[in-house]
Each structure stands twice: as C-alpha cells, then as structure tokens.
NUGU-724018 format. One line per 2 residues: number of its first residue (from 1); their letters; for each residue x, y, z of N, C-alpha, C, O, CB. Coordinates in steps of 0.001 Angstrom, whole numbers, plus 500000, padded with zeros to 6 digits. Each point is the difference from the previous one (the first is absolute). Glycine has a CB too. Example, Ala and Ser with C-alpha at 12.3 -4.5 7.8 and 13.67 -1.06 7.14 Angstrom:
residues 2
1> as> 513190/494310/507800/499110/501190/500000/500900/501200/500000/501036/499981/500665/497072/498846/500581  501542/502223/498034/500820/501190/500060/499230/501090/500730/500509/501108/500169/500675/498264/497686;
***
This chain:
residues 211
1> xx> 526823/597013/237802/499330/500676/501113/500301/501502/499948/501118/500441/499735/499033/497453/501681  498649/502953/498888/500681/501423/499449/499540/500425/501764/499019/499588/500619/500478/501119/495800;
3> xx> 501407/500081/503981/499870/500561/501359/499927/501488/500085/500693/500559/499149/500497/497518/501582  498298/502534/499894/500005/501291/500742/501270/500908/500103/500660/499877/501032/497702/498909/500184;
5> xx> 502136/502267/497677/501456/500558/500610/500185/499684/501147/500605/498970/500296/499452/502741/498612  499307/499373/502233/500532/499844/501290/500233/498347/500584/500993/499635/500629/497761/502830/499696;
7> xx> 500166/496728/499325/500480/498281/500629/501372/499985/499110/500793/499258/500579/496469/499037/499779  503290/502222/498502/501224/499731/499533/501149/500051/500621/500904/499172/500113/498103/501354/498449;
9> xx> 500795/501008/502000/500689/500521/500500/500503/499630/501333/501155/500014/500425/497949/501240/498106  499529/498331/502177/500536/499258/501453/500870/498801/500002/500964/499659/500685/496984/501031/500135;
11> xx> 501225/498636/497923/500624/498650/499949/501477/500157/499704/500585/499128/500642/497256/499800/498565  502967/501765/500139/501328/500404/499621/500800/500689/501777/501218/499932/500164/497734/500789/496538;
13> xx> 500425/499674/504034/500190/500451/500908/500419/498719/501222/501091/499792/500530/497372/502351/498355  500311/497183/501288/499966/498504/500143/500926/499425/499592/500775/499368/500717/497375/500598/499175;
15> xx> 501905/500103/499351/501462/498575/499732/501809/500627/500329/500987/499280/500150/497232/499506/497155  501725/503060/502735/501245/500388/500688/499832/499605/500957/500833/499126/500241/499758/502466/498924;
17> xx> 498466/498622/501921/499607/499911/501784/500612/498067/499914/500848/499504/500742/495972/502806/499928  502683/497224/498596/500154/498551/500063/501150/499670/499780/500641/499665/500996/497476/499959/498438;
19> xx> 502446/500343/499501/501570/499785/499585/500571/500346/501102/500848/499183/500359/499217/501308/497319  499728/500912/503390/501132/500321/500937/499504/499100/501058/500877/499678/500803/499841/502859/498599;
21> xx> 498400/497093/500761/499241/498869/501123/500980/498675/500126/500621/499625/500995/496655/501076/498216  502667/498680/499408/500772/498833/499438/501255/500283/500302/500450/499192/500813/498169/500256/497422;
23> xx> 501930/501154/501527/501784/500143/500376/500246/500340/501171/501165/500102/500383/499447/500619/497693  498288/499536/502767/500172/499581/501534/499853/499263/500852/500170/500180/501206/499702/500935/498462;
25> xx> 499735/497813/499680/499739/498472/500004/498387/499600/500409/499486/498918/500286/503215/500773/500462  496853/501420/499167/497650/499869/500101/500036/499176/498978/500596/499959/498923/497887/502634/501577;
27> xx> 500674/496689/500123/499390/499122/498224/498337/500025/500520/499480/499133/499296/502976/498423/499754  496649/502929/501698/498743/500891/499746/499254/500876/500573/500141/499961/501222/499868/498665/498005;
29> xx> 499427/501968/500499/499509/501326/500324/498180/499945/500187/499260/499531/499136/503110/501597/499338  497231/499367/502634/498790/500533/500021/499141/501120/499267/500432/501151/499947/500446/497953/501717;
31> xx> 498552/500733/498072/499560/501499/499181/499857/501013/501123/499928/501196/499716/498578/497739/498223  501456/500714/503129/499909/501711/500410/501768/500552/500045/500371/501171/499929/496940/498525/502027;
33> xx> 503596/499047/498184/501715/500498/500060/499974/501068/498861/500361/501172/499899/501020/496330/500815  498061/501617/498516/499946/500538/497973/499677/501074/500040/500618/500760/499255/498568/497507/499465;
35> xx> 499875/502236/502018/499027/501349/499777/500781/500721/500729/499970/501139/499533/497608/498205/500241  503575/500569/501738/500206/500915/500503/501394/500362/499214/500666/501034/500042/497829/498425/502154;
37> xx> 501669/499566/497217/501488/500308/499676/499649/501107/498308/500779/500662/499314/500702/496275/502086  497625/502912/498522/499507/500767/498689/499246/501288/500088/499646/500955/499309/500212/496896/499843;
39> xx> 500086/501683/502036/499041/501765/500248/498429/499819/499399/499460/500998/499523/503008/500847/499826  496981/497180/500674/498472/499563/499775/499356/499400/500897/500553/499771/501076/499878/500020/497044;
41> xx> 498182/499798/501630/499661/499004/501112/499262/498711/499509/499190/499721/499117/500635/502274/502444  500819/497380/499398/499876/498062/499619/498472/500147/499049/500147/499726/498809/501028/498677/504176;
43> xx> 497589/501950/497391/498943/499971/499168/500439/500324/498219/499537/499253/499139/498998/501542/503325  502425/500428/497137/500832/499932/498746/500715/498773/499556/499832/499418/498929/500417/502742/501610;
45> xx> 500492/497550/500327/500818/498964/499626/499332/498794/499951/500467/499239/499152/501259/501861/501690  497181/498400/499888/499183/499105/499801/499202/499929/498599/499649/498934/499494/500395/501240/502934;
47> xx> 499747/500925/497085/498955/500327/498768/500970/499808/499129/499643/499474/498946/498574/502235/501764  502946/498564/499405/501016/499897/498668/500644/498333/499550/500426/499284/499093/500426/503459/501792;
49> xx> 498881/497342/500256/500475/498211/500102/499017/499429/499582/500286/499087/499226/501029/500718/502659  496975/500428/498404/498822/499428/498834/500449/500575/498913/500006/499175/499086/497881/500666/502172;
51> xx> 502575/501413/498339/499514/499976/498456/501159/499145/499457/499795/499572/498864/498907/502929/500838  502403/497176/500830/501284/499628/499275/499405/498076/500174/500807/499377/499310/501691/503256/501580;
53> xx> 496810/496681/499530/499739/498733/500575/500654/499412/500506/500203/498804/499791/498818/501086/499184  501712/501097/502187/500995/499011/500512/499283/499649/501430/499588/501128/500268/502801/499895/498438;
55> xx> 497228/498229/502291/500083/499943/501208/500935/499257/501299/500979/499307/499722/497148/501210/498967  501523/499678/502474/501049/499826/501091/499695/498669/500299/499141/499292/499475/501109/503038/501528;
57> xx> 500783/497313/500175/500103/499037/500772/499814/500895/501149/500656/500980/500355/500736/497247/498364  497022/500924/502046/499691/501050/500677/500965/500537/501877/500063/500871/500868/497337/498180/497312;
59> xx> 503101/499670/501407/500873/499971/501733/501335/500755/499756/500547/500753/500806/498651/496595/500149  501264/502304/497720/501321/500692/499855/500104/501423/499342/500845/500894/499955/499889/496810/499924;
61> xx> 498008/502078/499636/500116/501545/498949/500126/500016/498712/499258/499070/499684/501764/501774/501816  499482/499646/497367/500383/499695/498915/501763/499643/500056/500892/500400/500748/496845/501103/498315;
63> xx> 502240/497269/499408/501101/499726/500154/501141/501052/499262/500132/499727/498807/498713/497920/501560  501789/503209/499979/500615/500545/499583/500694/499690/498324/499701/500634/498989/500187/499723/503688;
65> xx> 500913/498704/497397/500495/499572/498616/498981/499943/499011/500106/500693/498989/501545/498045/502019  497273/500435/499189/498702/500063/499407/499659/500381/499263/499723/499603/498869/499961/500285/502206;
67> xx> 500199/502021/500011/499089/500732/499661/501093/500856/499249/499512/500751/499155/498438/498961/502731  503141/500328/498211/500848/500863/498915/500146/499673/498758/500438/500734/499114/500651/499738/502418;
69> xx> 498381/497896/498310/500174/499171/498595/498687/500662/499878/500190/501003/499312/501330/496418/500646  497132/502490/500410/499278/500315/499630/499723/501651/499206/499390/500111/498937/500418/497797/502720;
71> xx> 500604/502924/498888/499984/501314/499639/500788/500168/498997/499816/500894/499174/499693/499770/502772  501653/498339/497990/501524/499760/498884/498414/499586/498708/499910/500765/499040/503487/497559/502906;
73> xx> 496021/501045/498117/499602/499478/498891/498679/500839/499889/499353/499213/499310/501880/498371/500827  498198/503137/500007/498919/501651/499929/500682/500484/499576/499875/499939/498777/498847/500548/502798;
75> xx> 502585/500412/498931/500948/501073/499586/500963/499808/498927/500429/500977/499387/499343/499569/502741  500594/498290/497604/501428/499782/498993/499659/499273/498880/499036/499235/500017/502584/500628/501786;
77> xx> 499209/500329/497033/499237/499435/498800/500763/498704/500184/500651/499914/501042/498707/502214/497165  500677/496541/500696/501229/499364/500360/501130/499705/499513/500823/499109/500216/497892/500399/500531;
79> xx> 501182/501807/498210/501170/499661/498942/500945/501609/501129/501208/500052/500230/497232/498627/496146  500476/502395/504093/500491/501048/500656/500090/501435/498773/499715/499948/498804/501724/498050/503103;
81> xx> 498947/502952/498719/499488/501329/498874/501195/500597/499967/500597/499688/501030/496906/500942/499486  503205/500142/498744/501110/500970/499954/499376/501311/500503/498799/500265/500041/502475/498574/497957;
83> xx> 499436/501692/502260/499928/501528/500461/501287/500864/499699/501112/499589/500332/497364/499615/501576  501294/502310/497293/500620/501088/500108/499832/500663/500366/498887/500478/500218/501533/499261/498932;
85> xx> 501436/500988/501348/499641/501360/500933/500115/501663/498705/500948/500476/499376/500600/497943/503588  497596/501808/497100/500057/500762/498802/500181/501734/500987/499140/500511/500718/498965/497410/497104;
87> xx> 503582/502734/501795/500434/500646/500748/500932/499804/501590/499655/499639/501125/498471/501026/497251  503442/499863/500907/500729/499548/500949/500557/500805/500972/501227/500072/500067/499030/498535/498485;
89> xx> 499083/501977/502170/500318/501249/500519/499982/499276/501198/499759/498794/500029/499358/503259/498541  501269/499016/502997/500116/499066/501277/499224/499222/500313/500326/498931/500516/500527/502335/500202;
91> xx> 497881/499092/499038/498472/499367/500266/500330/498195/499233/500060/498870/500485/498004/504184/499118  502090/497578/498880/499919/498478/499552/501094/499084/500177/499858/498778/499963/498806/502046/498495;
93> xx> 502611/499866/501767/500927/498809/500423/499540/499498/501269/499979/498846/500428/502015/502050/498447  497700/500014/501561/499563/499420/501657/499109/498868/500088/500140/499051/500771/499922/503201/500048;
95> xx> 498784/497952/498135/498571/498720/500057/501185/499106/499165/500001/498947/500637/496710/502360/499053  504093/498577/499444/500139/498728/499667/501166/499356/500609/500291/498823/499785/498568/501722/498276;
97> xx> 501879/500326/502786/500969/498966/501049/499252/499816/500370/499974/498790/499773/501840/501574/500808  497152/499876/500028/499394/499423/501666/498729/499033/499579/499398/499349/500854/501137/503195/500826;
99> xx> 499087/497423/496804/499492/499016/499924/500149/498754/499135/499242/499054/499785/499799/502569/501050  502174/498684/498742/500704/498955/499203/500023/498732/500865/500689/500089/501016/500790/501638/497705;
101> xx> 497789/496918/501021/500377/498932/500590/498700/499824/501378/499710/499040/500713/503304/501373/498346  496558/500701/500877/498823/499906/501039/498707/499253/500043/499134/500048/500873/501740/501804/499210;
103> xx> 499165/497164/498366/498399/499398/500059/500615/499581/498610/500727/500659/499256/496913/500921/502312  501805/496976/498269/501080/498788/498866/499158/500506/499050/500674/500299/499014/500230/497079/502081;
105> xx> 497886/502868/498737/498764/499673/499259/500036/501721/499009/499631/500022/498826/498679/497872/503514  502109/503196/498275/500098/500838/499660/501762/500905/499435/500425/500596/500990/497013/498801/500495;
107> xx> 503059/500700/497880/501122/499970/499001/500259/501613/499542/499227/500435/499146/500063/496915/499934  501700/503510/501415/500400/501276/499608/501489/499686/499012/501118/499805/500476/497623/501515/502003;
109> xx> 500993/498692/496422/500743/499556/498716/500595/501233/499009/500492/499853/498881/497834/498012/501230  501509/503205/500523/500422/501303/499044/499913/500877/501153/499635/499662/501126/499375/499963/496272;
111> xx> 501397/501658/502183/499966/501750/500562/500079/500386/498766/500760/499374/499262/500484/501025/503046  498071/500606/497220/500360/500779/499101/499678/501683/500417/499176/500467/500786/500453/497301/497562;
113> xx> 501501/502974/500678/500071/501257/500264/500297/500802/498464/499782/499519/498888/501051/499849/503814  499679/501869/497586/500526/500786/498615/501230/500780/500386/500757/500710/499337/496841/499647/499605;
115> xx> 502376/499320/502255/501818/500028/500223/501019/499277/499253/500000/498777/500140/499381/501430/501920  501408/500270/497244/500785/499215/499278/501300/499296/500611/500669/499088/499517/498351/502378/498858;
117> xx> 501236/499632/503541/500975/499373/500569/499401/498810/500666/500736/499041/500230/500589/503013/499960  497080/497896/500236/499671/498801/500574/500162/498544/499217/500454/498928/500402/498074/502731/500739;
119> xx> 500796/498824/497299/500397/498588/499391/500924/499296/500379/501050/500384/500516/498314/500313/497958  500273/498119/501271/500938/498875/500218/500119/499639/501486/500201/498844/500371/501079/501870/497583;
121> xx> 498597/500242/502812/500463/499680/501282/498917/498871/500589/498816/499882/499686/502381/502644/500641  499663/496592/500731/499282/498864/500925/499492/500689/501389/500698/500309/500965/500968/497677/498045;
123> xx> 497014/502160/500838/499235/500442/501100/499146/499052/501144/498823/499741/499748/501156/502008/498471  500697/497696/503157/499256/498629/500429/500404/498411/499559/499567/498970/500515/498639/502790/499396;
125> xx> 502730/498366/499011/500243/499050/499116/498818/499869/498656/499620/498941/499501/501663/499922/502741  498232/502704/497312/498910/500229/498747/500657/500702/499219/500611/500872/500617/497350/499152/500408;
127> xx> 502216/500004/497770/500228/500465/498855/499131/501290/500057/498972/499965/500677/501620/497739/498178  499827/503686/500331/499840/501012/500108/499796/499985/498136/500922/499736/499228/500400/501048/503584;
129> xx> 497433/499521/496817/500215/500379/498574/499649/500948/500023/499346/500432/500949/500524/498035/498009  500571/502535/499524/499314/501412/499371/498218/499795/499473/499391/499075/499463/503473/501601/499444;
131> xx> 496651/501041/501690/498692/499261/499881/499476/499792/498214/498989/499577/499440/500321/501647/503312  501585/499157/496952/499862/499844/498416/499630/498423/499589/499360/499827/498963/502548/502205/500677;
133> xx> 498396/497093/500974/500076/498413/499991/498615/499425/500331/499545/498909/499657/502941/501082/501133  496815/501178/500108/499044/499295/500713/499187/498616/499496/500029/498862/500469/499900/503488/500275;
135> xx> 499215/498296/497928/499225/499668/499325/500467/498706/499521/499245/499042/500168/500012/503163/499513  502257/497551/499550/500453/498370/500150/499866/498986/500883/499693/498811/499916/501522/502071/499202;
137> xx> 499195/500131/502062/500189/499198/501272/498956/499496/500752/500024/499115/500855/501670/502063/499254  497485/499414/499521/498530/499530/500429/499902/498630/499704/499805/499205/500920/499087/502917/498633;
139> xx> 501234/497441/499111/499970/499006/499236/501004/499090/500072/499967/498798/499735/498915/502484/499123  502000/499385/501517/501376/498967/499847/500148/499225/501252/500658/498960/499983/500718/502665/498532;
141> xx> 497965/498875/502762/500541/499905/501520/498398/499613/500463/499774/499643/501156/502684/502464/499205  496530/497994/498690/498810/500051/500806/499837/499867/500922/499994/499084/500823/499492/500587/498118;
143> xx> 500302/501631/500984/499591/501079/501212/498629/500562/500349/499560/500709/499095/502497/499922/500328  497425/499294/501264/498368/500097/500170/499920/500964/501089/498859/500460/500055/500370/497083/499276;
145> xx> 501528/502927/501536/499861/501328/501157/500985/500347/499767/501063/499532/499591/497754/500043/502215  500524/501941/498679/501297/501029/499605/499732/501284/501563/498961/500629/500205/500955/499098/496030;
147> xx> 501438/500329/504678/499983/500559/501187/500656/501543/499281/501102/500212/499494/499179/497282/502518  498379/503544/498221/500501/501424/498827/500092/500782/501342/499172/500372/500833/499321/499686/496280;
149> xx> 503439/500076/502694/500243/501325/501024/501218/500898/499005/501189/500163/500274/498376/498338/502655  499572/502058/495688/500825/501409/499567/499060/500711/500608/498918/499671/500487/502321/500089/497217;
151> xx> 499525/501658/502171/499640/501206/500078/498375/500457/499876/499528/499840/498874/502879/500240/500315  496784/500412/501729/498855/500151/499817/499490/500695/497847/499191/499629/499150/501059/500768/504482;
153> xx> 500486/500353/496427/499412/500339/498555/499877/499330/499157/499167/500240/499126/501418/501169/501098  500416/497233/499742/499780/498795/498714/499288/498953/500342/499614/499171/499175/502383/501181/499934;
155> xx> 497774/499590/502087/498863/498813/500762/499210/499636/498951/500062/498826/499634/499622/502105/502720  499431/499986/496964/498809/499646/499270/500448/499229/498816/499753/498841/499663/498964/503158/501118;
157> xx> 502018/498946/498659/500604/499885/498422/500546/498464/500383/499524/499153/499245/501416/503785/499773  500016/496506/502065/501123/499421/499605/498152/498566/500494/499785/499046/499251/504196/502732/501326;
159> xx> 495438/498392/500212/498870/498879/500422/499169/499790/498634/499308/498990/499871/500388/501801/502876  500364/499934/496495/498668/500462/498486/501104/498659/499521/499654/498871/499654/499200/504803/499481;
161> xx> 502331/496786/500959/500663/499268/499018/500497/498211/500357/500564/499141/499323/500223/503622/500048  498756/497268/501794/500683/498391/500917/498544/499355/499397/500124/499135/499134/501598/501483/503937;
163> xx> 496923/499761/497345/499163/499557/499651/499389/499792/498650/499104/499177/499813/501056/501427/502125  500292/500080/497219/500025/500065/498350/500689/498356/499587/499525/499384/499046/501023/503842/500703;
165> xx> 500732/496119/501180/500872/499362/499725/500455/498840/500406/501079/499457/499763/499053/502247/499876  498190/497653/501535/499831/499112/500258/500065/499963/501717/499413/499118/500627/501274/500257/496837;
167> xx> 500178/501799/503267/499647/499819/501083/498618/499681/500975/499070/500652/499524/502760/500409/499669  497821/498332/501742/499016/499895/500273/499691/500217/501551/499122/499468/500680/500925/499298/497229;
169> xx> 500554/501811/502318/500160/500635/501547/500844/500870/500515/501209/499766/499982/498175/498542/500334  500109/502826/500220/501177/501034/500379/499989/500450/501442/498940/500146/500609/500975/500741/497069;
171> xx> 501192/499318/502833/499835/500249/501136/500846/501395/500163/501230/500045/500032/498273/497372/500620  499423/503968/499468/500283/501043/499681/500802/500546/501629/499337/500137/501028/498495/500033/496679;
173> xx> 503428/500036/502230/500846/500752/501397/499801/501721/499505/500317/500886/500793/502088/496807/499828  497032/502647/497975/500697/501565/500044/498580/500271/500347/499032/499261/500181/503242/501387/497905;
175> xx> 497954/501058/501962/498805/501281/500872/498707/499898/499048/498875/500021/500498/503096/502183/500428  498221/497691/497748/499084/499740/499028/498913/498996/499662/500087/499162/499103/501584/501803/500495;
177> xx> 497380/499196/501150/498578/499241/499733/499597/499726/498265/499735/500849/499148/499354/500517/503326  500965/497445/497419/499784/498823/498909/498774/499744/499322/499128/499551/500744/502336/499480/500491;
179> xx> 498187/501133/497496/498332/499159/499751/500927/498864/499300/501070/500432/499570/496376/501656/499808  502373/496894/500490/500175/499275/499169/499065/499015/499619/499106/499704/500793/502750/500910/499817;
181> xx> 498255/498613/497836/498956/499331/499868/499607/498504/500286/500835/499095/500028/499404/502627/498701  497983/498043/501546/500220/499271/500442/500440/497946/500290/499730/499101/500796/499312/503573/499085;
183> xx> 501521/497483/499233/501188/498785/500066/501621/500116/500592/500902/499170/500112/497699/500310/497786  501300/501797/502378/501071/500333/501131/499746/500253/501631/499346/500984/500344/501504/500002/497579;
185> xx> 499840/497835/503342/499388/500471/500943/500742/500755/500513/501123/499571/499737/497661/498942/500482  501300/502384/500376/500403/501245/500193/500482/500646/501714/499347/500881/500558/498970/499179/497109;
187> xx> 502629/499443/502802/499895/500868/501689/501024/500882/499641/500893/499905/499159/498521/498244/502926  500086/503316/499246/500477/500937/500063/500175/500489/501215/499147/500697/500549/500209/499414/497574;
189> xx> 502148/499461/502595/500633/500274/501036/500749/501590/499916/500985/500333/499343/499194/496890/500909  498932/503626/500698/500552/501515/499971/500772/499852/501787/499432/499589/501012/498116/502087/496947;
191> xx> 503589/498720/501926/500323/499971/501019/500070/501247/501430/500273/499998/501200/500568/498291/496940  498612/502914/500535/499738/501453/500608/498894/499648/501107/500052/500250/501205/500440/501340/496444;
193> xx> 498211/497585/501431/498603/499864/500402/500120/499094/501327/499460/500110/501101/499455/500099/496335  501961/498890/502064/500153/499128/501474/500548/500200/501297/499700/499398/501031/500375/499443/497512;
195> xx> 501092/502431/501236/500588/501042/501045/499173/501037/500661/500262/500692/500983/501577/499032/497735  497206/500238/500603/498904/500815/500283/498609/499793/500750/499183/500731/500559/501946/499802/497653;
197> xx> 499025/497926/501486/498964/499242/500760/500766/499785/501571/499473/500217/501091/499357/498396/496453  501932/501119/502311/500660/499528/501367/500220/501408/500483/499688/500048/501190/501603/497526/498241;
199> xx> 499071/503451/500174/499961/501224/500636/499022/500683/500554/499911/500757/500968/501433/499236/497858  497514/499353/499903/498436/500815/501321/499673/498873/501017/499562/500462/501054/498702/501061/496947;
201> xx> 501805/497506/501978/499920/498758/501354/500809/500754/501241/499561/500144/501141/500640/497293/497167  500999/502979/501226/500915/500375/501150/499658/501250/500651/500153/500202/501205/501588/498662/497704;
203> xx> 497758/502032/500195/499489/501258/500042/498679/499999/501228/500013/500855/500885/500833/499528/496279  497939/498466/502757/498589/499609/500602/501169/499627/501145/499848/500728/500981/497680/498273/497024;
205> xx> 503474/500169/502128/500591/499593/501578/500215/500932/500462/499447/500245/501072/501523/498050/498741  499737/502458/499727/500983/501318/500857/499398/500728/500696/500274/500510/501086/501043/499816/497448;
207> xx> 497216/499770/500361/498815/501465/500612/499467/498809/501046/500203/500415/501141/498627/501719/496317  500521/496444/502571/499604/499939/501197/500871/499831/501029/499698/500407/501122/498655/498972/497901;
209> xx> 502784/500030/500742/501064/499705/501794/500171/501664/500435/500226/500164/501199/501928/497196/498088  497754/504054/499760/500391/501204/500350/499704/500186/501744/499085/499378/500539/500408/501477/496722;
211> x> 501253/499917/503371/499461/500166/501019/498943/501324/499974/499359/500298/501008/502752/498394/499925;
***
C-alpha cells in the first residue's frame, strides 16, 4: 500500500497520541478525541483511517490496541531497519540517547564521527565509529538510514557519500538543503526555519491582542 507523506506522517503521530492513551489505561478512542489531541479534524482522521482500511466500532470508537497494530504493520518492516547517527556533536548525541529504544522496529546501531577522542566511546548504549569505517559498516551492520547532523559544510559531501553506499534514507538535522537521488528518501528538518515559523505565528498574536 503506498500512502501520502503527510497520511505518513499523521499516522506516526497517531500511534505516539495512542501509545500515551494505552498506558493510561484508554483502550478506545473516538476520532474526534484523535483529531483534538492531534491538532486536526475528525473529517482527517476519518480519511486516514479509509486510506489505511482500518474501521471503528461505532459505539466505542476505535480500538486502540488495534489500531496501533495496525499502523505497526503500514509503518514497520518485520525484520525492522538500522539507523545511523552520522555526527556526534550535542545535536547527535542528543537524537540518539533520546531515541535509542524508542520504537522496536527501528534500530540506532552506530554514531560515527572523525573525532578520534569520540571513537570508541558508548553513546545511549551505541558504539561510536571513525567516519573512515562508514562504507564497511554500512554493510557490516546494515544500515539503511542515516540521521546527518555534521557540520553544515560536509552535509553534502558526507550525504553524496551515504547514498553512493547503500543508504536509503536520510534524515537531514544540518542548515544545508539536500538534492539527493531518487532512490533516496530524503527529510530535511531545519530548526532555524521552524523557530521562525513559530515566531511569525507569535508575532500575528502580539500585533492583534496589542492594545
């Protein structure tokens, strides 16, 4: 089934809102709960739930567990994918403590850098290699995403070279906008751009509450 980025994206969104639902002992949800807790409206969440074929129980709502198996099996492969954090600077230790262990299906199995004091070191409980290795390690650890937070100037060079080497997905954190080709899918999280979005939102409040 091939879906819509954005239905991807909700649906991944969906199943955090849900998981925290479940450990509060909900076992189901209405689509409009769904929509408010997501910041959409039930008519979205209704359409996403056709394209995915899942439907409700109409008195109770959807069944929560269910519908997280369901999205588990859209979103996750079933053998699951490795992932590297390529660049270990605050940024990248930071994404791979905090997402080490966060989703079974998805696997952060390396850091690599060209620090020679980082080598070796246990980051999250991840191995830290030199990026000199990469290209083995690709192969050795198969590895299929690669989370790129060096330095804006090697962004390109060090992505030319992940994708040359079998990577097949990148998820770009540095300032440097990406072409890559297309058998690579490609997101590009700027966090300037996103400080910036929320700053002109705040900017439209201020001028209207002004007195």
């Amino acid at each position: 089934m091939s879906l819509p980025e954005r239905t991807v994206a909700r649906l991944s969104e969906f199943r955090r809102v849900l998981l925290d639902c479940l450990s509060k002992g909900q076992t189901h949800i209405f689509s409009h709960e769904l929509a408010s807790l997501n910041h959409i409206t039930a008519v979205q969440v209704r359409r996403d739930m056709m394209l995915m074929g899942f439907t409700s129980m109409q008195r109770k709502g959807y069944n929560i567990k269910e519908l997280i198996s369901a999205i588990g099996e859209l979103l996750d492969t079933t053998e699951g994918l490795n992932v590297a954090v390529v660049g270990v600077g605050n940024l990248g230790r930071a994404i791979t403590r905090y997402f080490r262990g966060k989703r079974s299906k998805l696997n952060i199995v390396a850091t690599l850098d060209v620090d020679e004091e980082k080598v070796g070191q246990m980051i999250g409980g991840v191995r830290c290699y030199h990026m000199s290795e990469v290209v083995p390690l690709i192969k050795k650890l198969n590895i299929s995403i690669a989370i790129l937070t060096v330095p804006p100037e090697y962004a390109r060079s060090t992505a030319e070279l992940l994708a040359q080497h079998g990577i097949k997905g990148i998820l770009n954190f540095t300032t440097m906008p990406l072409n890559m080709p297309q058998d690579v899918h490609l997101e590009e999280f700027d966090m300037i751009t996103s400080l910036e979005k929320v700053a002109y939102f705040v900017k439209r409040e201020l001028e209207r509450t002004k007195p």
